[in-house]
N, C-alpha and C positions, 0 to 999 in steps of 0.2 A: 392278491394280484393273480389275475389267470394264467394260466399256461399257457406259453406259446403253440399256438398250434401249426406247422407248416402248411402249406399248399401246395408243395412241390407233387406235381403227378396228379393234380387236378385239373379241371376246367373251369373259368370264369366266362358264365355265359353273359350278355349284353343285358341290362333290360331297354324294352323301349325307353324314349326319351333321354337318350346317354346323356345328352347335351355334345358329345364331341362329335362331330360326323365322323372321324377317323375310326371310332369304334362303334357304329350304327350298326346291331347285329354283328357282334363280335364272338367269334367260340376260342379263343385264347388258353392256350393250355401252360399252364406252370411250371418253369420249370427249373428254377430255385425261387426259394423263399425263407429268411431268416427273418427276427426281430427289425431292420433297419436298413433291408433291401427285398426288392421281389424282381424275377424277371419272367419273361414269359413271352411264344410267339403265337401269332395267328395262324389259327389253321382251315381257316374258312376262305380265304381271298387270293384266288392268283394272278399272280405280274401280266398285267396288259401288255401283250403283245414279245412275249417271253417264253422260250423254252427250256426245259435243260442242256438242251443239245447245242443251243447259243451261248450257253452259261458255259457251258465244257470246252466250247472251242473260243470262246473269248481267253478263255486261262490256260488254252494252251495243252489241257489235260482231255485224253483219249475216247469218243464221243461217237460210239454206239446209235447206229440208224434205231435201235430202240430208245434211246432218249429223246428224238426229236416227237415232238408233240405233249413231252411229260411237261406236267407244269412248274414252276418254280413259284412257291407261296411268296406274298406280302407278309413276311413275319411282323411287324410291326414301324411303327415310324422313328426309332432309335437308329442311328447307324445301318440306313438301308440300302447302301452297299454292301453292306458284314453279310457273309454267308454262311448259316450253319444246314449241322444235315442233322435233321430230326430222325432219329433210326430205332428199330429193336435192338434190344442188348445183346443180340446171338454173336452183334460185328462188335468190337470195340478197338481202340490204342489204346495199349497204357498211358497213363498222364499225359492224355489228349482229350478222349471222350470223358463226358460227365452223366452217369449212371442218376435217373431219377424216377420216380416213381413205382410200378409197377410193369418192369421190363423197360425200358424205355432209355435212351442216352439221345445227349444232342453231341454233336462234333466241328467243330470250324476249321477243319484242314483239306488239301487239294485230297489225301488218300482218301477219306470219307468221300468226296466228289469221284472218283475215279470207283468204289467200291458200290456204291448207289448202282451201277451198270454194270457190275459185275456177277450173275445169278448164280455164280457157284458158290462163290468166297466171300460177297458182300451181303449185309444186315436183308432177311427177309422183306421187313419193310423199309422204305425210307420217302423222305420231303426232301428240297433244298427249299431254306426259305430263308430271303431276304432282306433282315433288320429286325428286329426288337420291340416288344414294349418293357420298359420298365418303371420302377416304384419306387420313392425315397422311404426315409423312415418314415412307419406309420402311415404312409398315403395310401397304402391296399387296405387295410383295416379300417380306413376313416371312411372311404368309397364301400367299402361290403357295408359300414355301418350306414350307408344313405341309400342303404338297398341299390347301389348302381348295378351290382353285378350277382346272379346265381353262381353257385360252386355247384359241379358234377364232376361224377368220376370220368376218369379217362376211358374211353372205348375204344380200341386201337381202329375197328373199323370206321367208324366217325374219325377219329384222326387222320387216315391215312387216306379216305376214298375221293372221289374227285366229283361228288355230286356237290357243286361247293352253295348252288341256289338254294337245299333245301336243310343245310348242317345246322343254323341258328335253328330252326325248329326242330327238326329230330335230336336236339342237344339239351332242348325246353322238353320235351316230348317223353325225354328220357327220364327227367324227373317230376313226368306227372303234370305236366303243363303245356297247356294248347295256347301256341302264339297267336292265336285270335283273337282268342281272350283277355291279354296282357293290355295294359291302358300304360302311356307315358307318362300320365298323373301321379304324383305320389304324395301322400298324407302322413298325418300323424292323430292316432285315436287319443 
């Protein structure tokens, strides 16, 4: 039997033909993964018609004429009210943030929102993104095995930038691969 291998601090890139429109061109970055769950949010798609600066002043929490215009990601279609904040590990809470990959924590609390707009004290980089994708047992591994989805490493500039039109390709790009080229079609030799 093989080894588990995590995914945690990965990227699962889309291939053409997903079959779901929900992940058409999806750059999804991982961020736990055990034997019999996976989670993971989107970091290519932002909330139509949404800013941070409406997200902070809907909750009440303190909203910096620099937040208005930042974007709030489509983390996924799970729970897309939930709000977490994808950040470097330089900010954390104790047993609040979740430490993954290579520098990296997500956090789901108002102080993570309130620290996102804070440049002195809060995490260098940060996302709010809202809702989820996740995975039962075995459903990430049966999907990698039908080729639905690339793994790449995480790049914090592709994570974090706001070119969100061109991230599915510079994400394929990354590992060697020109989305031109990519066919929906898929076989078996």
């Amino acid at each position: 039997m093989d080894e588990f291998q995590s995914l945690a601090g990965r990227l699962l890139v889309a291939m053409p033909g997903i079959g779901d429109p929900r992940f058409e061109h999806a750059v999804i970055l991982v961020c736990a993964h055990g034997p019999d769950h996976a989670m993971g949010v989107r970091v290519d798609r932002p909330a139509p018609g949404i800013d941070l600066k409406a997200v902070l002043t809907r909750l009440s929490v303190k909203a910096p004429d620099a937040s208005k215009g930042r974007p709030v990601m489509v983390g996924g279609p799970v729970e897309k009210e939930r709000g977490f904040v994808l950040h470097t590990d330089d900010w954390m809470i104790d047993d609040t943030s979740t430490p993954f990959g290579q520098g990296l924590a997500l956090t789901g609390t108002r102080e993570a929102l309130a620290a996102m707009t804070d440049p002195l004290t809060g995490p260098r980089r940060s996302t709010l993104l809202l809702g989820y994708a996740g995975w039962g047992d075995g459903q990430l591994e049966e999907e990698l095995g039908e080729n639905v989805w690339l793994t790449a490493d995480a790049d914090l500039e592709l994570l974090f930038d706001t070119d969100f039109d061109t991230k599915w390709a510079r994400a394929l790009a990354g590992l060697g691969v020109d989305a031109a080229m990519l066919s929906g079609q898929s076989g078996r030799a």
